[in-house]
C-alpha positions as CSV (number, residue, x, y, z in Angstrom):
1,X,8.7,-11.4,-23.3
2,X,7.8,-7.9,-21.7
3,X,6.2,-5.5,-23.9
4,X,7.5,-1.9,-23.7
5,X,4.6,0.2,-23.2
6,X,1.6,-1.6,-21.5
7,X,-1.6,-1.8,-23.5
8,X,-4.0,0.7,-23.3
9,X,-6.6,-2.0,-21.0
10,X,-3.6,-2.6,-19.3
11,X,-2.7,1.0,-18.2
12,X,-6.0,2.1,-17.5
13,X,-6.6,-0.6,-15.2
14,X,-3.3,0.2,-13.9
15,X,-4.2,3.6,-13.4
16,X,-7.2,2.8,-11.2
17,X,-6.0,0.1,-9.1
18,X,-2.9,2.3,-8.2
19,X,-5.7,5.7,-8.1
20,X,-7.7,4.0,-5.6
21,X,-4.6,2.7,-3.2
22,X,-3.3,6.0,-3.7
23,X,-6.6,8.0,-2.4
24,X,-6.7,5.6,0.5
25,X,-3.1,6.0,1.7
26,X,-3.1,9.7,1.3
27,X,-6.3,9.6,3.5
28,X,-5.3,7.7,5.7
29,X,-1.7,9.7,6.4
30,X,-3.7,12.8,5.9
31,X,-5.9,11.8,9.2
32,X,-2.8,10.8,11.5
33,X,-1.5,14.4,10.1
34,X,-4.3,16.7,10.3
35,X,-6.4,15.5,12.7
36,X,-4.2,13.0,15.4
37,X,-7.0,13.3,17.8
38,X,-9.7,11.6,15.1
39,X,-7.2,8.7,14.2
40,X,-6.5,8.2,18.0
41,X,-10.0,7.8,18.9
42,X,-10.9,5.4,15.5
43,X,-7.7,3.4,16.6
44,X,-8.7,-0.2,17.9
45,X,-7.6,-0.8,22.0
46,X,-4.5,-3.2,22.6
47,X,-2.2,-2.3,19.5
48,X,1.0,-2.2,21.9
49,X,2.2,1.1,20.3
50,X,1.3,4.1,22.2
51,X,-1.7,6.4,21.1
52,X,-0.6,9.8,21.1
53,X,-0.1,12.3,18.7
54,X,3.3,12.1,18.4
55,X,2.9,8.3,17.4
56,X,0.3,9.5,15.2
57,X,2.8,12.3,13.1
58,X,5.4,9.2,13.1
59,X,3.0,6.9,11.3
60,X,1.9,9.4,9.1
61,X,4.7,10.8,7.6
62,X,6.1,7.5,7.9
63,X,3.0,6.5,4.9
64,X,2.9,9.8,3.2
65,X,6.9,9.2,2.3
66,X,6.5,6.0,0.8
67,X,2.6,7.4,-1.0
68,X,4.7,10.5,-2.3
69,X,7.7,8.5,-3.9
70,X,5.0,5.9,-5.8
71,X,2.9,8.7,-7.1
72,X,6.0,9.5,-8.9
73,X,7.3,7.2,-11.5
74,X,10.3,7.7,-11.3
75,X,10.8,6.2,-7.9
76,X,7.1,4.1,-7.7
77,X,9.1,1.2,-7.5
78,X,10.8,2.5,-4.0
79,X,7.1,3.5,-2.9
80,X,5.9,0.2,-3.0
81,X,8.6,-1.1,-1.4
82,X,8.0,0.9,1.5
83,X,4.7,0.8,1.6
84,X,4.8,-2.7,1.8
85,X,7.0,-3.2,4.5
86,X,4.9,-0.1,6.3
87,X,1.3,-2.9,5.1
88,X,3.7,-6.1,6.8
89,X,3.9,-4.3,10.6
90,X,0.1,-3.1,10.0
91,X,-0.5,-7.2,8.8
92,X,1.5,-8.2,11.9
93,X,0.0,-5.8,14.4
94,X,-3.6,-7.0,13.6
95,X,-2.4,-10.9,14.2
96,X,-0.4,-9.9,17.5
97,X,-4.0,-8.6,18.7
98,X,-6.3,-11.3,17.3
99,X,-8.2,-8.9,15.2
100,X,-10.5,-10.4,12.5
101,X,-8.9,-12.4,9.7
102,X,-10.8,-11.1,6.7
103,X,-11.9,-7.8,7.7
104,X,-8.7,-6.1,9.9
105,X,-5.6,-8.5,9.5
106,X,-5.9,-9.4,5.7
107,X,-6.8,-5.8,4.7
108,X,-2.7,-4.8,4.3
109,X,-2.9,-8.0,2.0
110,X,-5.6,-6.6,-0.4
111,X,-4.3,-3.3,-0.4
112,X,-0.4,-4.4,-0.7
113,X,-2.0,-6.6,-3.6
114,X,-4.1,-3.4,-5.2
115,X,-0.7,-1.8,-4.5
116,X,1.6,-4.0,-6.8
117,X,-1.0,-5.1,-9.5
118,X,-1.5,-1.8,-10.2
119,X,2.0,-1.3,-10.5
120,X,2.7,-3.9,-12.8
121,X,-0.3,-3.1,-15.1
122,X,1.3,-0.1,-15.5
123,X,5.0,-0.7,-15.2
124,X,7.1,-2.5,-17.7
125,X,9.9,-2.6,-15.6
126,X,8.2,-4.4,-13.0
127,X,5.9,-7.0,-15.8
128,X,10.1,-8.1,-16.0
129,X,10.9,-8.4,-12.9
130,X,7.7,-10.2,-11.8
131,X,6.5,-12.0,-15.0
132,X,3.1,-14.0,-15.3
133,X,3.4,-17.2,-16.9
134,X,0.3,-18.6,-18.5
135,X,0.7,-22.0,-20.0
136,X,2.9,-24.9,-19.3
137,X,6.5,-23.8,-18.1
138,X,9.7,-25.6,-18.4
């Protein structure tokens, strides 16, 4: 059984995980907005997608969206979503190229999982939907 308000550990820890994700993914949309130029020039060679700045705006708005709507809790549940279907073509990308495994291709999976555990630290709604077991199930 879910409780109804997370414990105080519980939302703090929340709070972080999903603080720290956040920071990074308004960052990282912030560079592909304000500076297209910079996040052309740190982009590795051979992604298959073109690197101009109008690819850059696209992928940036395309994240800040998705950052905006889990900010807000009201629709955080929605943010992740998207944000992890925007983390699954990053994921993808960096296997099509052979980028390293732990570094580069696995990074959408820490953040994706940073993403939801913060979520459901701090979410009751989700703890419901996506409940831990601990123990011997039936």
């Amino acid at each position: 059984m879910t409780d109804a308000v997370p414990a105080k550990s519980q939302l703090i820890a929340g709070r972080i995980l999903s603080g720290l994700v956040i920071l990074f993914l308004l960052f990282d949309a912030g560079l592909k907005l304000a500076s297209p130029e910079t996040a052309i020039k740190y982009t590795p060679p051979g992604l298959g997608w073109p690197l101009d700045v109008g690819t850059m705006y696209m992928l940036g708005i395309l994240l800040l969206i998705p950052t905006l709507l889990y900010i807000w809790p009201r629709t955080a549940i929605l943010g992740a979503i998207l944000i992890t279907g925007y983390l699954g073509g990053a994921i993808a990308t960096h296997v099509r190229i052979g980028s390293p495994l732990f570094s580069h291709t696995l990074f959408g999976v820490y953040l994706g999982v940073m993403l939801l555990g913060g979520l459901w630290l701090r979410d009751p709604r989700v703890r419901a939907l996506i409940p831990l077991r601990t123990g011997a199930s039936a």
